[in-house]
PANUKE-519333 format. One record per residue: residue number from 1; residue in one letter; x, y, z of N, C-alpha, C, O in turn. Coordinates in steps of 0.1 Angstrom, whole numbers, plus 5000, padded with zeros to 4 digits. Each point is the difference from the previous one (the first is absolute). Layout:
% PANUKE-519333
+-----+-----+------+------+------+------+------+------+------+------+------+------+------+------+
|   n | res |   nx |   ny |   nz |  cax |  cay |  caz |   cx |   cy |   cz |   ox |   oy |   oz |
+-----+-----+------+------+------+------+------+------+------+------+------+------+------+------+
| NUM |   a |    X |    Y |    Z |    X |    Y |    Z |    X |    Y |    Z |    X |    Y |    Z |
...
+-----+-----+------+------+------+------+------+------+------+------+------+------+------+------+
//
This chain:
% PANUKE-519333
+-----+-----+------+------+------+------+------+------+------+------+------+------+------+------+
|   n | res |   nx |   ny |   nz |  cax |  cay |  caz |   cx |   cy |   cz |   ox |   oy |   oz |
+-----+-----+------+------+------+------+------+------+------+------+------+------+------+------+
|   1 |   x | 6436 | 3543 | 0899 | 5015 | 5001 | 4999 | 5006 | 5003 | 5014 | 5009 | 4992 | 5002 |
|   2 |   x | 4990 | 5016 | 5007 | 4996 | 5003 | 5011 | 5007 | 4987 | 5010 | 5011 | 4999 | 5006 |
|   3 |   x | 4980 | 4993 | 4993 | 5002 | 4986 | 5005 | 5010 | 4990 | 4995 | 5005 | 4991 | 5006 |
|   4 |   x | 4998 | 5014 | 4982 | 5014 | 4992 | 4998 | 5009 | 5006 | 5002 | 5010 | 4993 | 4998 |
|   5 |   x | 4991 | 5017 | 5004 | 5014 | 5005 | 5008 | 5003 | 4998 | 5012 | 5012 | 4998 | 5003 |
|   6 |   x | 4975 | 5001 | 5009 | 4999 | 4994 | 5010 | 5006 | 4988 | 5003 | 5009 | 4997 | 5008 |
|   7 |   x | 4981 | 4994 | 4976 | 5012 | 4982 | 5002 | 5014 | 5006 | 4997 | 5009 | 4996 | 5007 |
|   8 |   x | 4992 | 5011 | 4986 | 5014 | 4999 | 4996 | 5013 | 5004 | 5006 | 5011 | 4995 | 4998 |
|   9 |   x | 4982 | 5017 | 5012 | 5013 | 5007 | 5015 | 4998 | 4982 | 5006 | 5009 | 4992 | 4998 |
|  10 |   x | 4980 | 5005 | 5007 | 4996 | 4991 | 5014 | 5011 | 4986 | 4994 | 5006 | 4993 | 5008 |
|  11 |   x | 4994 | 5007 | 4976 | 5007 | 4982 | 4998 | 5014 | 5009 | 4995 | 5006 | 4996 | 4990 |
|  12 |   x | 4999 | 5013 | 5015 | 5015 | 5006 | 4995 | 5005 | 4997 | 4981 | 5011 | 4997 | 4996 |
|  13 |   x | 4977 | 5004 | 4998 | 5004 | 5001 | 4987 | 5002 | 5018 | 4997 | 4992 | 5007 | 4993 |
|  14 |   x | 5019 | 4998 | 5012 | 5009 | 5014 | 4994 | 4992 | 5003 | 4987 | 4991 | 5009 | 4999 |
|  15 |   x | 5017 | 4981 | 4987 | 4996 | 5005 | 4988 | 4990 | 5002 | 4996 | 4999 | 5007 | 4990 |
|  16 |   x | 4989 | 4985 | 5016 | 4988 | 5004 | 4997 | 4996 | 5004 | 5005 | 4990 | 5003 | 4994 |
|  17 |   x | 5009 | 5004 | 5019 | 4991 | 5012 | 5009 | 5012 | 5011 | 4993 | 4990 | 5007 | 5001 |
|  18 |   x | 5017 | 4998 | 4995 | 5004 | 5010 | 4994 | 4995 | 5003 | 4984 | 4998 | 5011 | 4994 |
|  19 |   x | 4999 | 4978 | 5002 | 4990 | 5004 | 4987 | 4988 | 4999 | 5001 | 4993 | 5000 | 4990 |
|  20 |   x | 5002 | 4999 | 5024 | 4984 | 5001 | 4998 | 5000 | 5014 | 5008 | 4990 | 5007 | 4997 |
|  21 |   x | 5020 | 4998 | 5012 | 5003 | 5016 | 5003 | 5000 | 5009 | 4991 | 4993 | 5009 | 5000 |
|  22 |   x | 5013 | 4989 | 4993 | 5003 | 5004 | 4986 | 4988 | 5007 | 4988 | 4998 | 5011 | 4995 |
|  23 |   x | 4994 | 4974 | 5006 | 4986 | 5002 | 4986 | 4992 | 5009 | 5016 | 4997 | 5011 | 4998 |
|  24 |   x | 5001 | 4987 | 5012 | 4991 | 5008 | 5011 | 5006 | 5015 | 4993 | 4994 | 5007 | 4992 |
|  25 |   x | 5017 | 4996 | 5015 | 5005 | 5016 | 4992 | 4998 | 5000 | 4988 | 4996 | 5012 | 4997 |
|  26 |   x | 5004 | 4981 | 4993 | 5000 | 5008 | 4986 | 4981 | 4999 | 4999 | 4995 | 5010 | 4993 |
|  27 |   x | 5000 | 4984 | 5011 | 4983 | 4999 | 5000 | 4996 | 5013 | 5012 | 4988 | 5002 | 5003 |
|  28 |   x | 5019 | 5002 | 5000 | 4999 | 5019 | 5009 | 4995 | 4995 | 5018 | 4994 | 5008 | 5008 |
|  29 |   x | 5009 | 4979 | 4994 | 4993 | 5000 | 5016 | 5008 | 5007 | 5007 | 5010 | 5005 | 4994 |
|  30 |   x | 4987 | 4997 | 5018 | 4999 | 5011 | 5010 | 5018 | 4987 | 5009 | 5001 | 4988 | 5002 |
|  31 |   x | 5007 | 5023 | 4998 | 5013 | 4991 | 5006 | 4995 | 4997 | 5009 | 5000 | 4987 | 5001 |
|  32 |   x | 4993 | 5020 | 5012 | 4992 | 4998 | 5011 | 4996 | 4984 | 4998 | 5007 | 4991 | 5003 |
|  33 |   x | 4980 | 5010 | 4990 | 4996 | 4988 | 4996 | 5008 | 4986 | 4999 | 4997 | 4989 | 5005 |
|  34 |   x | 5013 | 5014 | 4988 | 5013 | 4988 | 4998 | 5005 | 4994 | 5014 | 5000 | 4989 | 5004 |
|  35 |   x | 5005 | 5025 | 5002 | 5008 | 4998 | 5018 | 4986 | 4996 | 5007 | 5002 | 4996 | 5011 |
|  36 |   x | 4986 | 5005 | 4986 | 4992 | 4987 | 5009 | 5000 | 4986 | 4998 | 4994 | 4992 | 5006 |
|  37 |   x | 5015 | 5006 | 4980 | 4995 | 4990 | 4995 | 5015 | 4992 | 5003 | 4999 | 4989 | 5005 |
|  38 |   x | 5011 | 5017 | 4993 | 5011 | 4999 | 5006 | 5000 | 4995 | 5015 | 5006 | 4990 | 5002 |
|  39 |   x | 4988 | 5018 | 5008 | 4997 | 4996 | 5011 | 4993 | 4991 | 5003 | 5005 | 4992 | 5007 |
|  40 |   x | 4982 | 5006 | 4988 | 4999 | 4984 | 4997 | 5005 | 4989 | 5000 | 4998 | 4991 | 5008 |
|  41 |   x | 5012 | 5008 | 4980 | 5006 | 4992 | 4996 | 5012 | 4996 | 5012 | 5006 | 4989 | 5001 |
|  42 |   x | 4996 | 5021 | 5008 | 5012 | 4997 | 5011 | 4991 | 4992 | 5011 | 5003 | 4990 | 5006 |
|  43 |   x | 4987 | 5019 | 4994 | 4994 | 4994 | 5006 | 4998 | 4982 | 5005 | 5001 | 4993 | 5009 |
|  44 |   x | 4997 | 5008 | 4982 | 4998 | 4981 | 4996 | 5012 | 4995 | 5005 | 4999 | 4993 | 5010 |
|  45 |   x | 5016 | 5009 | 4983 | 5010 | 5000 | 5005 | 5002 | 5002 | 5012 | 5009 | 4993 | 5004 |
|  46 |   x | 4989 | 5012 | 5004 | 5002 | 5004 | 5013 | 4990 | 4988 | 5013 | 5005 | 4996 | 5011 |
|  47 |   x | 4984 | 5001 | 4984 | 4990 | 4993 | 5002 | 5008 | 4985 | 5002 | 5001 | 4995 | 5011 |
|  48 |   x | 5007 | 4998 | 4974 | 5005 | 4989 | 5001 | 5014 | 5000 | 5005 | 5006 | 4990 | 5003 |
|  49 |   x | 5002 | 5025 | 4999 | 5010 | 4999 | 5008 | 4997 | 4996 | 5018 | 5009 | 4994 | 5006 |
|  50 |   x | 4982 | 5009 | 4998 | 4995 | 4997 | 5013 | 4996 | 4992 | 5005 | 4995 | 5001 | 5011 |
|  51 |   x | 5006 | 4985 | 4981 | 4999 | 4987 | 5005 | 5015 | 4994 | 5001 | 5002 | 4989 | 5005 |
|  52 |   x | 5009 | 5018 | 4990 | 5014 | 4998 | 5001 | 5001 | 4984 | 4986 | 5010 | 4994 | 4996 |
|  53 |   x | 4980 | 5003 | 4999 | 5000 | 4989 | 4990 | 5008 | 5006 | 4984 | 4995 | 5007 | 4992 |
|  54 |   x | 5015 | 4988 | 5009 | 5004 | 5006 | 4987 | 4994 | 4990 | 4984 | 5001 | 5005 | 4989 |
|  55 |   x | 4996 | 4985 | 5013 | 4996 | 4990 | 4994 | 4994 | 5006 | 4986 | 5006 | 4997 | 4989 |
|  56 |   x | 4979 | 5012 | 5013 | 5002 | 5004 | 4990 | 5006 | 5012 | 4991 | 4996 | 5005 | 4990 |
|  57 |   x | 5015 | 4998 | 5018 | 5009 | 5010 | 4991 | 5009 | 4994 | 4993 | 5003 | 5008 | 4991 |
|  58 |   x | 5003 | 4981 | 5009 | 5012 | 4990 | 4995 | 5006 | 5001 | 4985 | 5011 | 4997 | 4994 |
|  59 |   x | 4972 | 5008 | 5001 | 5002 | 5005 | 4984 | 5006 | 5015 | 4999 | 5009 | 5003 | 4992 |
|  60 |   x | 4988 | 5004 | 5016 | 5006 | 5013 | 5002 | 5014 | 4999 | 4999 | 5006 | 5005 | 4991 |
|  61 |   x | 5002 | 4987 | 5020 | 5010 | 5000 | 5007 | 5009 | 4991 | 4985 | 5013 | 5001 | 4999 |
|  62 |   x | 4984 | 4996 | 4997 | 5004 | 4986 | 4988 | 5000 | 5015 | 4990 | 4997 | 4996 | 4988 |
|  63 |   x | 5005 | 5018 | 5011 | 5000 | 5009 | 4986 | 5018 | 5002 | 5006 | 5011 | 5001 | 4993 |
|  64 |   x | 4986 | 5000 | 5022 | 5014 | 5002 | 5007 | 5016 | 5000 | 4994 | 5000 | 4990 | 4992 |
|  65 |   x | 5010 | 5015 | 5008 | 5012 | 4997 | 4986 | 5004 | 4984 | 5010 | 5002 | 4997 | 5012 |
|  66 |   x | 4999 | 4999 | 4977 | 5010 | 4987 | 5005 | 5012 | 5002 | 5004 | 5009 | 5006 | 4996 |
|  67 |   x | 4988 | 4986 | 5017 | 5015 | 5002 | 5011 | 5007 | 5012 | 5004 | 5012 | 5002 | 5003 |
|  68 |   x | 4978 | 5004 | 4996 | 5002 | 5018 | 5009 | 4993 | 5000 | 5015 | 5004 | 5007 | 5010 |
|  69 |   x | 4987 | 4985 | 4990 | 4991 | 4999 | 5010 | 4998 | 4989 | 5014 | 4999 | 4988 | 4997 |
|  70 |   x | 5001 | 5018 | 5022 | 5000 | 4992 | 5002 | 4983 | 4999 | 5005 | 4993 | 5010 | 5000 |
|  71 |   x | 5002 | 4978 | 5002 | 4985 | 4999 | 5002 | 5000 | 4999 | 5016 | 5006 | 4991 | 5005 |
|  72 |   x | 4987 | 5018 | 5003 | 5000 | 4995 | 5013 | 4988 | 5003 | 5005 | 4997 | 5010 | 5006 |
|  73 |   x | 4996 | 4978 | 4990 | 4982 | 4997 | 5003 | 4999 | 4993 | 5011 | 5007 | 4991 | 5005 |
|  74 |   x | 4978 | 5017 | 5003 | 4997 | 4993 | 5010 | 4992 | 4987 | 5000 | 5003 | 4990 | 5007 |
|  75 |   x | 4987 | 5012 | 4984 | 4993 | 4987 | 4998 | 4996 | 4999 | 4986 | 4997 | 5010 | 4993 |
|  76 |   x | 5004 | 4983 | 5003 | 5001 | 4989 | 4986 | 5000 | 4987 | 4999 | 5004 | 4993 | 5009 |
|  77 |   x | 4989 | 5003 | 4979 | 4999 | 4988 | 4997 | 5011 | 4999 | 4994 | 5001 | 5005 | 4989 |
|  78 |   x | 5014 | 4986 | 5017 | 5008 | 5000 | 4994 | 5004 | 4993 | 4989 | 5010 | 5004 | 4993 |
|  79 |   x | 4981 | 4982 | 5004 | 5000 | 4989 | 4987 | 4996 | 5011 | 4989 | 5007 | 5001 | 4990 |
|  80 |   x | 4981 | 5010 | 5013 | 5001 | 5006 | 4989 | 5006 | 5009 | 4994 | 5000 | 5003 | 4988 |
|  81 |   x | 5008 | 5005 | 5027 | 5005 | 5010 | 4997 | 5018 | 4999 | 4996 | 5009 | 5009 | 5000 |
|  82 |   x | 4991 | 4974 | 4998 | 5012 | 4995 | 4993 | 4999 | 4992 | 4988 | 5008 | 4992 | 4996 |
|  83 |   x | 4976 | 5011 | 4998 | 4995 | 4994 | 4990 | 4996 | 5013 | 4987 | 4997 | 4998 | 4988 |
|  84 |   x | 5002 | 5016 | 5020 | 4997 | 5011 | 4994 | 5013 | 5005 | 4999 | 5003 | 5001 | 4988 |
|  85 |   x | 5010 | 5002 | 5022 | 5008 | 5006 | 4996 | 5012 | 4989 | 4997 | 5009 | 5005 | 4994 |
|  86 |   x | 4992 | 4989 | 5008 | 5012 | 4991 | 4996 | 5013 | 4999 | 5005 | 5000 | 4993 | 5010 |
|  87 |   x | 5007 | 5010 | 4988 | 5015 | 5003 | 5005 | 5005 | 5021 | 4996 | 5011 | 5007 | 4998 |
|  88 |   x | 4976 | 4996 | 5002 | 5004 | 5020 | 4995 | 5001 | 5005 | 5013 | 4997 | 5012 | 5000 |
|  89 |   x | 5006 | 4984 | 5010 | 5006 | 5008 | 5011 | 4999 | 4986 | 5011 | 4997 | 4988 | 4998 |
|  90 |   x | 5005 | 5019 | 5010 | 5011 | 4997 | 5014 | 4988 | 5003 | 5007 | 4994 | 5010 | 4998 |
|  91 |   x | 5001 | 4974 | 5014 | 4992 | 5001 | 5008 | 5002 | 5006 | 5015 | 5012 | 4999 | 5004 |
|  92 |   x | 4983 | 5005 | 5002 | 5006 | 5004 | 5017 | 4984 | 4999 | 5007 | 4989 | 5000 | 4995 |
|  93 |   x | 5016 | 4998 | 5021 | 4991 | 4997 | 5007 | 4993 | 4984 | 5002 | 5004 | 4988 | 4997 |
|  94 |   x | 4983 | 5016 | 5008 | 4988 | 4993 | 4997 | 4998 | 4991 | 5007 | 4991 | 4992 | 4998 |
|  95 |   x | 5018 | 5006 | 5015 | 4998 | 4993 | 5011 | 4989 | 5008 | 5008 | 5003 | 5010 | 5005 |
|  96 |   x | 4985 | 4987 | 4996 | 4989 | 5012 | 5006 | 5003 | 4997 | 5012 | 5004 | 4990 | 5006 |
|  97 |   x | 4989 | 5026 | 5001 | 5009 | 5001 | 5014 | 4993 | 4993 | 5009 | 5005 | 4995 | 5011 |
|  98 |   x | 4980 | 5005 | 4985 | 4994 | 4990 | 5011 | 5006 | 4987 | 5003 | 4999 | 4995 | 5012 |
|  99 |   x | 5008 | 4997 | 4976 | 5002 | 4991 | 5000 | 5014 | 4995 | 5014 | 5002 | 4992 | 5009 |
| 100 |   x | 5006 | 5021 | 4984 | 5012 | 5006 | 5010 | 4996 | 4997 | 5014 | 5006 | 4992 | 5007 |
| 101 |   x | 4980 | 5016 | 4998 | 5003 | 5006 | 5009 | 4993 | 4987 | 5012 | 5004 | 4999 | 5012 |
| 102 |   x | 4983 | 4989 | 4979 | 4991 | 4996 | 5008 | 5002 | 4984 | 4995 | 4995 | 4990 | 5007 |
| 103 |   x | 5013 | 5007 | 4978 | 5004 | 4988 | 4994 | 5011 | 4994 | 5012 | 5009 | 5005 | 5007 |
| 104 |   x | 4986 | 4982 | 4992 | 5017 | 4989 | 5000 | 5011 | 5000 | 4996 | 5000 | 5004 | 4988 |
| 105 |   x | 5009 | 4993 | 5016 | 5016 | 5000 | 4988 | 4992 | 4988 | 4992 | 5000 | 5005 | 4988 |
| 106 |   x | 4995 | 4983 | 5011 | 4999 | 4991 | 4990 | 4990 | 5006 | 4990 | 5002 | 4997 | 4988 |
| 107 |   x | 4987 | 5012 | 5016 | 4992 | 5008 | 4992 | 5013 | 5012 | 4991 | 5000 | 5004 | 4988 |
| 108 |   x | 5009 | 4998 | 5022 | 5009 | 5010 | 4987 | 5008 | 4992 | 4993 | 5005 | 5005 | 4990 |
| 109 |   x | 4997 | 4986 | 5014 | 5010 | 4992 | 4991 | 4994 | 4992 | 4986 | 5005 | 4997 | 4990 |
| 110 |   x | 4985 | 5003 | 5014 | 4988 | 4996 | 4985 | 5000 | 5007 | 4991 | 5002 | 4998 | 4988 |
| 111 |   x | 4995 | 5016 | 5021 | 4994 | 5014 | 4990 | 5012 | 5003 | 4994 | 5001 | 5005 | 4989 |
| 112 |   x | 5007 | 4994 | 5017 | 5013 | 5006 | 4991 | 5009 | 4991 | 4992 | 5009 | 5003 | 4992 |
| 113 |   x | 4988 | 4984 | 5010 | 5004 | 4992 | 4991 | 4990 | 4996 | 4988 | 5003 | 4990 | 4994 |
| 114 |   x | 4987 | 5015 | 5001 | 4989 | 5003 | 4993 | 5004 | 5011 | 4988 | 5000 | 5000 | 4988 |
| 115 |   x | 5004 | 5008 | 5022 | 5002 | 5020 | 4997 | 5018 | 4989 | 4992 | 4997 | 4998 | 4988 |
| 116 |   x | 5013 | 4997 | 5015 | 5007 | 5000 | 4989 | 4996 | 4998 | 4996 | 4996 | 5009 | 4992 |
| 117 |   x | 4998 | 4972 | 5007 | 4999 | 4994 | 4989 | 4990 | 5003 | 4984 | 4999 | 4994 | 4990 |
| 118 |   x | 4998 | 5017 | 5016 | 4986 | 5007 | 4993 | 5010 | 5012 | 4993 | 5002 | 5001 | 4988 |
| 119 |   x | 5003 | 5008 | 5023 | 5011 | 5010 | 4995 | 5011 | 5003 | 4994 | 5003 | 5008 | 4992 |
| 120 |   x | 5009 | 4981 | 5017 | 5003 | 5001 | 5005 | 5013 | 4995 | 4982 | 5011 | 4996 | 5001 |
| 121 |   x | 4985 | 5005 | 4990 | 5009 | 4994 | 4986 | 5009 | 5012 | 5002 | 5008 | 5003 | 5009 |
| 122 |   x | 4988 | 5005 | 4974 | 5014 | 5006 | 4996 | 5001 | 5018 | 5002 | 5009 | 5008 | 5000 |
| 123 |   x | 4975 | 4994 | 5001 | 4999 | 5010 | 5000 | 4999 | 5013 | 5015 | 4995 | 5011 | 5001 |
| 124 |   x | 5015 | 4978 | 5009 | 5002 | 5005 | 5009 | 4987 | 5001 | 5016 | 4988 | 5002 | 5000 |
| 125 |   x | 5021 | 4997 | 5008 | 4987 | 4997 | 5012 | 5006 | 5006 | 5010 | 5012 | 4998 | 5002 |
| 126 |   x | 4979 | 5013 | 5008 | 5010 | 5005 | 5015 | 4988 | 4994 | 5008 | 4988 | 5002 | 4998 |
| 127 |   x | 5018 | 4990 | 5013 | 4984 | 4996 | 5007 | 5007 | 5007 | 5013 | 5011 | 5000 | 5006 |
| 128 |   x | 4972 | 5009 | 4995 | 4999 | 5011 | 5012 | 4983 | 4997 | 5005 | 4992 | 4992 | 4995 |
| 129 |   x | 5007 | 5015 | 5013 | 4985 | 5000 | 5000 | 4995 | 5008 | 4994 | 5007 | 5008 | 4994 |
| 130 |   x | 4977 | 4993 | 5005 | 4990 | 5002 | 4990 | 5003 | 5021 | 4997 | 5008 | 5005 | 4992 |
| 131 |   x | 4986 | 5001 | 5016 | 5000 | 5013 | 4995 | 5010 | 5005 | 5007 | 5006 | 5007 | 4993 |
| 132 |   x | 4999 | 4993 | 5017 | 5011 | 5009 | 5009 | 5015 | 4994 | 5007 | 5007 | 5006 | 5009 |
| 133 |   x | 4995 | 4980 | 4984 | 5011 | 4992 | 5007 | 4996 | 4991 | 5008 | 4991 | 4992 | 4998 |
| 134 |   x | 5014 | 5007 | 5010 | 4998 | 4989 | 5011 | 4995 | 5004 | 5017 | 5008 | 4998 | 5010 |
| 135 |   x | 4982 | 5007 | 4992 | 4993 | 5007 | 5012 | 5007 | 4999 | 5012 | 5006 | 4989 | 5002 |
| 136 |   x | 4996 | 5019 | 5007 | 5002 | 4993 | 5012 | 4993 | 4992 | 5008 | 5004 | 4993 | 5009 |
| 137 |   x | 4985 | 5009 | 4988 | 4993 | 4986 | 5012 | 5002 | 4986 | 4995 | 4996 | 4991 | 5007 |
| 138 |   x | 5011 | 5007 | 4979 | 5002 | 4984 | 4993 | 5011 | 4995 | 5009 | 5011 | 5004 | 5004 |
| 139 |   x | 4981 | 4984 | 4999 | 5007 | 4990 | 5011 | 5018 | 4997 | 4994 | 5004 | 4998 | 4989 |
| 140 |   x | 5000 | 5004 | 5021 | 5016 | 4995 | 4997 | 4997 | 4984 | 4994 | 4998 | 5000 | 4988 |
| 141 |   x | 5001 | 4991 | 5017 | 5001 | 4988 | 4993 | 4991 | 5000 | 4983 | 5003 | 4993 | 4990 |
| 142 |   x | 4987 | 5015 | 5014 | 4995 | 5003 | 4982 | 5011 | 5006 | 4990 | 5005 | 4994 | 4990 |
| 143 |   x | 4997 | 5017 | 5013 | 5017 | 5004 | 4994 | 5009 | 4988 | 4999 | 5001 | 4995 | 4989 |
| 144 |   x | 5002 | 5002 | 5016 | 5008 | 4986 | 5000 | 4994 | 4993 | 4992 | 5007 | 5001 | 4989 |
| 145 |   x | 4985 | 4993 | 5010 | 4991 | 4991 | 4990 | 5003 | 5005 | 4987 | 5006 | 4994 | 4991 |
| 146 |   x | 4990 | 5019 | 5008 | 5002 | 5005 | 4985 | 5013 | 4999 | 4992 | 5001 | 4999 | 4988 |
| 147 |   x | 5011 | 5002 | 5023 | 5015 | 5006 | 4998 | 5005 | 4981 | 4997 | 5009 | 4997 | 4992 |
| 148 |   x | 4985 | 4997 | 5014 | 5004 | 4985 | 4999 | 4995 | 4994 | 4983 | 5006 | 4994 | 4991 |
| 149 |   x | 4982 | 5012 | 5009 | 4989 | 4992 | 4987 | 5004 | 5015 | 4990 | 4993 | 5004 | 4991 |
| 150 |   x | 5019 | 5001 | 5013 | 5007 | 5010 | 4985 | 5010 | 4992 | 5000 | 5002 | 4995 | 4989 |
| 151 |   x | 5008 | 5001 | 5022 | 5016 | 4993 | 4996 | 5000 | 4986 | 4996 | 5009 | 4995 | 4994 |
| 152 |   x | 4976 | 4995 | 5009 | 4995 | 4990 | 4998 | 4999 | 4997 | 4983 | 5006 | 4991 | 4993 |
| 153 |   x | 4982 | 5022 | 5003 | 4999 | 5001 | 4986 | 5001 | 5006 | 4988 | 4998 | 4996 | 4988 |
| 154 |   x | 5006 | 5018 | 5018 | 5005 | 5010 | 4993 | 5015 | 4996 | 4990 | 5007 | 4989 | 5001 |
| 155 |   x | 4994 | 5019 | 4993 | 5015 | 4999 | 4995 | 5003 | 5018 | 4997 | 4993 | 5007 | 4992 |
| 156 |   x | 5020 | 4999 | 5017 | 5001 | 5007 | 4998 | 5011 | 5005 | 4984 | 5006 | 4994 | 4991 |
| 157 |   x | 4994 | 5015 | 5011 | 5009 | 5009 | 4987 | 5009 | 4999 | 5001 | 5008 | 5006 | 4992 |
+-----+-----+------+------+------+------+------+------+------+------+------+------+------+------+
//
């Protein structure tokens, strides 16, 4: 049991790692015991936060309240992660900064006409770069590229 508490912090299922918390205390384990198992379980989490891939949390993020939430992911598979959450929140980012910083304007003009056409429906889109905005070392004409391939294909509010 031990170990499924582990799965169950590490895959963010709440209602079941609180009832397998639960039968641990009423079966007399040591709380000690629990908070290693707890730590574990972050563990893991912590493990797949450090590749910056949100991909497989998407089920996580999809418990999220509908249209409370804005999403501002660094790297994602975005066909999926507009195939898992749908239109329940409002996209931002996701122009990655490498792209920004070492891409072409015709390479951003792709990627971000992609990022609508993929995003860009009802449930709202802010196109920024990936984790922190738009870097300063991103080439002026790449900026440009992006700001062109938003008034090109965007449609604003």
């Amino acid at each position: 049991m031990p170990n499924d508490l582990v799965d169950a912090l590490a895959n963010v299922q709440e209602q079941e790692a609180l009832a397998l918390t639960q039968q641990l205390l009423d079966r007399g384990t040591d709380p000690a015991e629990i908070l290693t198992n707890v730590r574990g379980g972050m563990d893991i989490v912590g493990k797949r936060c450090e590749d910056g891939d949100y991909t497989p949390r998407l089920e996580a993020l999809a418990e999220l309240p509908r249209g409370k939430v804005c999403a501002w992911i660094d790297v994602v598979d975005i066909r999926k992660m507009k195939s898992t959450l749908g239109n329940a929140m409002c996209f931002v980012g996701n122009v990655p900064l490498e792209l920004l910083i070492l891409g072409t304007p015709q390479d951003l003009k792709g990627y971000v006409t992609v990022l609508i056409e993929t995003l860009g429906d009802n449930s709202g889109l802010i196109i920024n770069g990936a984790a922190s905005g738009v870097p300063e070392e991103a080439k002026a004409a790449n900026v440009r590229a992006v700001t062109e391939a938003v008034s090109q294909h965007g449609v604003q509010a």
